[in-house]
N, C-alpha and C positions, 0 to 999 in steps of 0.2 A: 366131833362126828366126822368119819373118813366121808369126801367125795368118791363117788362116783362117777362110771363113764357118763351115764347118764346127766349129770348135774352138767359136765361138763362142756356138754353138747348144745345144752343150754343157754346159756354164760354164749359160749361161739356164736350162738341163734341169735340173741339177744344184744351181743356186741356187733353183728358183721348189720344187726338190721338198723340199729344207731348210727352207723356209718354209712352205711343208705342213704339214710335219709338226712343228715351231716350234709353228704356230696352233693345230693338233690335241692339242699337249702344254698349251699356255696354256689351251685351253677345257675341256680336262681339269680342270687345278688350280682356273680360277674356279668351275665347277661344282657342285667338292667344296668349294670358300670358301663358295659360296651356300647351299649345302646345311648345311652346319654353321650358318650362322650364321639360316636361316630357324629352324633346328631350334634353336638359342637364343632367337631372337625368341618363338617358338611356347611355350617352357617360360615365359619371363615372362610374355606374356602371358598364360598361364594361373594365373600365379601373382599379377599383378593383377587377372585378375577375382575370385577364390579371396578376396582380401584386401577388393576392393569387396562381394561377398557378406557377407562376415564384420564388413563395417561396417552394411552396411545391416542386418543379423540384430540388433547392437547397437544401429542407433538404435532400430530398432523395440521392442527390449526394454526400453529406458530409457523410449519412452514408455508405454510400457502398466505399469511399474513403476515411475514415480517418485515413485508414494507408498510410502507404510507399508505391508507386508502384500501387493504386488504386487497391484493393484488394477487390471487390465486394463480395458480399453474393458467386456469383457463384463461382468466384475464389477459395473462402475458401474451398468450399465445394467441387469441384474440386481438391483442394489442400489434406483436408484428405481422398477421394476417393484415390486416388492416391498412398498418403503415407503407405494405409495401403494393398493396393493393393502389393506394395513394400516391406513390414513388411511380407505376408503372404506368396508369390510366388518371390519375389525376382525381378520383373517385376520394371524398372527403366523409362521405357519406360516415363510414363506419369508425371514424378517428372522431367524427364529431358526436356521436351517438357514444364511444368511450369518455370524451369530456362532460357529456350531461353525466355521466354517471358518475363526473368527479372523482374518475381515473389523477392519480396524482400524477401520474407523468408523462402527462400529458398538459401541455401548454396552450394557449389562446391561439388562433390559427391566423389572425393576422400578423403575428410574429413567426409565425410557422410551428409544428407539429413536432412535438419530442420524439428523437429516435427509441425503437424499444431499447430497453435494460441492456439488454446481450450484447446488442450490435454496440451501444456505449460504450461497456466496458471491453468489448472488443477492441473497440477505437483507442482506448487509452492506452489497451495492452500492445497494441502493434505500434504506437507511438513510442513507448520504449523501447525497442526493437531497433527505430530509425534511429532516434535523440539519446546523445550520447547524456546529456544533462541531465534526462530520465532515469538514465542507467545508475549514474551516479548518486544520485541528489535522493533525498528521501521526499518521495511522493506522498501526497493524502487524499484523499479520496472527502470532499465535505457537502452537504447537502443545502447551506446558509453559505455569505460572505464573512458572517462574524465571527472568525476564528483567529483568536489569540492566544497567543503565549508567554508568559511572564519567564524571563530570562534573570539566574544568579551571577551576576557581575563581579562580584569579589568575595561571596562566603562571609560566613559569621564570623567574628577574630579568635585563634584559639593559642593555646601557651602551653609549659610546662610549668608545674610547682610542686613545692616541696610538700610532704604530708601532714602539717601543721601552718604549712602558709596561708594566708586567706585567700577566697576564689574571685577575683577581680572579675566584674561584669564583661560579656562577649559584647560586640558590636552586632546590631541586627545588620541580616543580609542586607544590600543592593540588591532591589530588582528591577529590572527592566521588561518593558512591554511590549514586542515586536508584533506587528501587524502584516498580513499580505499586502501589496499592492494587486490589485486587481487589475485586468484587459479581456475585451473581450475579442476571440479571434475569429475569424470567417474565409470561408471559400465557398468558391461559387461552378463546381465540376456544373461541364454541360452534356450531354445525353442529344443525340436524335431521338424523332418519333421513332423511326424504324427498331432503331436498337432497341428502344423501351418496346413496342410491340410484338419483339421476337421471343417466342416460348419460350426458349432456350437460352436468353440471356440472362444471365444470375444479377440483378440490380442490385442484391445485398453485398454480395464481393465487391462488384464496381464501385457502389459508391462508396466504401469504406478503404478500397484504395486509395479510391480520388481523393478522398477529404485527409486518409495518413500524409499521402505526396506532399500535401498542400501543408497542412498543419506541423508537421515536422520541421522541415526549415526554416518556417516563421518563429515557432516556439524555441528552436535551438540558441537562434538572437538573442530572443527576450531574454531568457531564461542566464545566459550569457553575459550579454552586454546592454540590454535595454536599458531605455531611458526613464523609467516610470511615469513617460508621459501616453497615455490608451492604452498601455500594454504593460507588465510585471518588470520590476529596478532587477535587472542581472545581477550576478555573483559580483561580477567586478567594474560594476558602476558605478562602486559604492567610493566612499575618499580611500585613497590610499597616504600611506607616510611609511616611514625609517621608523619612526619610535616602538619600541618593544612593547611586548603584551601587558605589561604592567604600567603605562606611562600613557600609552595609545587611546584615545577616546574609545568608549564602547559605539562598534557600527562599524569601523574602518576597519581597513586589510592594511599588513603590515607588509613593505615590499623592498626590495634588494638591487641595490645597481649594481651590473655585471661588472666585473674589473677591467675588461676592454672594450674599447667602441665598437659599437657595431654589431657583436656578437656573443656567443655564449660560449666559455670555455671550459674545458674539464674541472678544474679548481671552483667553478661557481658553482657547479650539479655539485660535487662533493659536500661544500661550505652550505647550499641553500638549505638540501633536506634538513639539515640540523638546527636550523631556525625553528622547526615545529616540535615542541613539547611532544617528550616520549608517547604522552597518551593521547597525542593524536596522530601516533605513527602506524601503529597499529590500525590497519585498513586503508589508509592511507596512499596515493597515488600522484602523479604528474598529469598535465593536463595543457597541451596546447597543439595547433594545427599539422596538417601534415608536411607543412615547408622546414618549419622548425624540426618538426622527425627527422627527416631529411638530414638537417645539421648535424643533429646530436648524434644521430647514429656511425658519426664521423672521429665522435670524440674517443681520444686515447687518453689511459692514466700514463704516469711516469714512465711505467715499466711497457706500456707499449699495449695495453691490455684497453680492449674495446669496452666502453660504460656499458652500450647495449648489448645484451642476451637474447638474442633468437631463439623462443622457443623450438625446442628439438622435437617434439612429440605433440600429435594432435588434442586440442583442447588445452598445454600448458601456453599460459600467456608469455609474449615476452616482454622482457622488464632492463630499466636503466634504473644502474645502479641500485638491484634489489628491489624493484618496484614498477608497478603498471604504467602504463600507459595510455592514458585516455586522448584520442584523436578527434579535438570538436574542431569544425571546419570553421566557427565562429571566432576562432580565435586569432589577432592578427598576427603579420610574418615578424622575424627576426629581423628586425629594424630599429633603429638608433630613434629609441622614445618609446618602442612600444612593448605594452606589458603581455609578451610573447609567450612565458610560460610560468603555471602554478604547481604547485605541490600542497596538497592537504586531503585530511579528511572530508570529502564534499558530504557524506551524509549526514555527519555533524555542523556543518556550517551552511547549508544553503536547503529550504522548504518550497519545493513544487506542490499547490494544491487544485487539485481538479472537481467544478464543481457539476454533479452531475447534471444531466438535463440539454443536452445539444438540442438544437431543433433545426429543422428542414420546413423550409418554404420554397414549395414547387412552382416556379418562372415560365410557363410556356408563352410566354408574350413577346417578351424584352427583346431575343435573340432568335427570332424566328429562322427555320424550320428547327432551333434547338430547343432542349428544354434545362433551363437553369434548376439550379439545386440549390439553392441560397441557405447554406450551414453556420451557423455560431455555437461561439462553446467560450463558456466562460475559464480563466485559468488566472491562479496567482503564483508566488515568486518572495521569496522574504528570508533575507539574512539571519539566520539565530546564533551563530556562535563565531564571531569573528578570527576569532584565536588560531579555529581548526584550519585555513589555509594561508600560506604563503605565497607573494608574487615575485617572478623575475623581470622585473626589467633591465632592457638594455641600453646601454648608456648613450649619450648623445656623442 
């Protein structure tokens, strides 16, 4: 039976209203898909901001607590209001009202009152500045006196062998256990009332000069030549001998007599650097007073040609025979016996450690109309790699 228009119109009606209502069911279900999954979206992201809150609460609390005793911004700064308050008028009041709180650094005040944090490491960092042994020497910063270090003396034994030879047992390491010597050092800067009563005098500059002036030259000693008796065994107090790195007890410096008396000549600067193992050349430097400068800057090679290099340009150092020159005033002159000049790696071979916690005990009695400042700081000093420098002495 033929269609007609009519059927056909039909059929269109019939199809376009299926499709309708097709579209009406699909926008239904994307709808309720949208709707759920906004309503997912919306719970995490709630649940990562939740989480970036809860980190930022933690950094913030690590910084205001990463010392001893939760020591907040406020604290600190509570703490040097305080101290200097204390410094200026003698007022204990608010230093001592920090120690009931069990402020950690804060000390018993009949030993006297810990400087704040800042001015501390202030003091440490303008010590190296002055002390040439700071400059050089690898510094530690410790919070205890119990700091050791186990030092490898000769390595585990190793070989070669063939690919069917058997593996013959290694030697265990030697190790050895270096310890600081400990000293504690002090100065005692004096202040008028007046100065302390003048507005306009800065107490925190002052007395963190006074106590550098004071503490640098004491500590250049130690750190040098001391004795290890109240104060830190210097670099080269230690024994010295002739015998090579291999043969030498571990602890001792290995040292070189000049070829002529009295003095130090071209031939010995050439011969000594080369006493120190390649891989303590690197970094590696000379080390003695400025009389001896003096000398050396004298010396000629064969050809007529000066050891020392004057730096040409500002900020390059200058160097004998390819190498710096550290000028400690600790060091004695060029004289027949004395161990005049080093060469080595000093960061490898000698440890400065500074413990924090200075403290200040305010004098207004002793020294009338002054007022004392009675400062200690503890500091240590300890050989760890003998190998890394060389001595010159000169011969008798």
């Amino acid at each position: 039976m033929p269609l007609d228009q009519k059927d056909l119109e039909q059929v269109t009606d019939a199809l376009s209203s299926k499709f309708d209502e097709m579209k009406q069911k699909n926008d239904k279900e994307l709808e309720a898909v949208k709707s759920e999954i906004t309503g997912k979206a919306k719970e995490i992201a709630e649940e990562v901001k939740g989480l970036q809150s809860l980190k930022d609460e933690i950094d913030e609390s690590l910084k205001k607590g990463a010392r001893p005793g939760n020591n907040n911004d406020a604290n600190v700064e509570e703490h040097k209001n305080a101290f200097y308050d204390f410094i200026k008028t003698g007022n204990e009041d608010g230093l001592i009202e920090l120690q009931q709180k069990s402020l950690s650094t804060v000390v018993d005040a009949d030993g006297g009152f810990a400087v704040p944090e800042n001015l501390d490491r202030e003091i440490v960092s303008t010590l190296r500045d002055e002390n040439v042994m700071r400059q050089a020497c690898r510094v530690i910063t410790v919070g205890t006196p119990e700091y050791k270090k186990l030092v490898n003396t000769h390595g585990a034994a190793s070989g070669w062998v063939g690919e069917t030879d058997p593996r013959p047992g290694t030697n265990t390491p030697k190790l050895e256990e270096v310890k600081p010597i400990w000293g504690e050092i002090y100065a005692n800067p004096q202040a008028t009332k007046t100065m302390l009563e003048d507005v306009f005098f800065n107490a925190e500059s002052w007395l963190n000069q006074e106590l550098v002036e004071e503490f640098a030259e004491q500590e250049e000693a130690a750190f040098t030549i001391g004795d290890g008796t109240k104060k830190p065994k210097g670099l080269f107090a230690h024994t010295m001998t002739t015998e090579a790195d291999d043969a030498r007890a571990f602890g001792s410096l290995q040292k070189k007599l000049t070829g002529a008396s009295g003095k130090i000549t071209a031939d010995d600067i050439k011969t000594f650097q080369f006493m120190l193992r390649k891989k303590y050349r690197k970094g590696a430097s000379y080390m003695g007073n400025g009389n001896t400068l003096a000398e050396l800057m004298l010396l000629k090679d064969a050809q007529g040609n000066y050891l020392w290099r004057p730096g040409l340009e500002e900020g390059t150092p200058a160097l004998l025979c390819g190498y710096k020159y550290l000028e400690n005033e600790a060091m004695p002159d060029m004289v027949a016996g004395a161990n005049a000049l080093s060469f080595g790696n000093f960061q490898r071979a000698y440890y400065i450690l500074d413990r924090m916690g200075t403290s200040v005990l305010r004098d207004p009695f002793t020294n009338k109309p002054f007022v004392g400042f009675y400062t200690t700081k503890r500091v240590g000093g300890m050989l760890v790699d003998s190998n890394a420098v060389k001595v010159l002495e000169v011969a008798a």
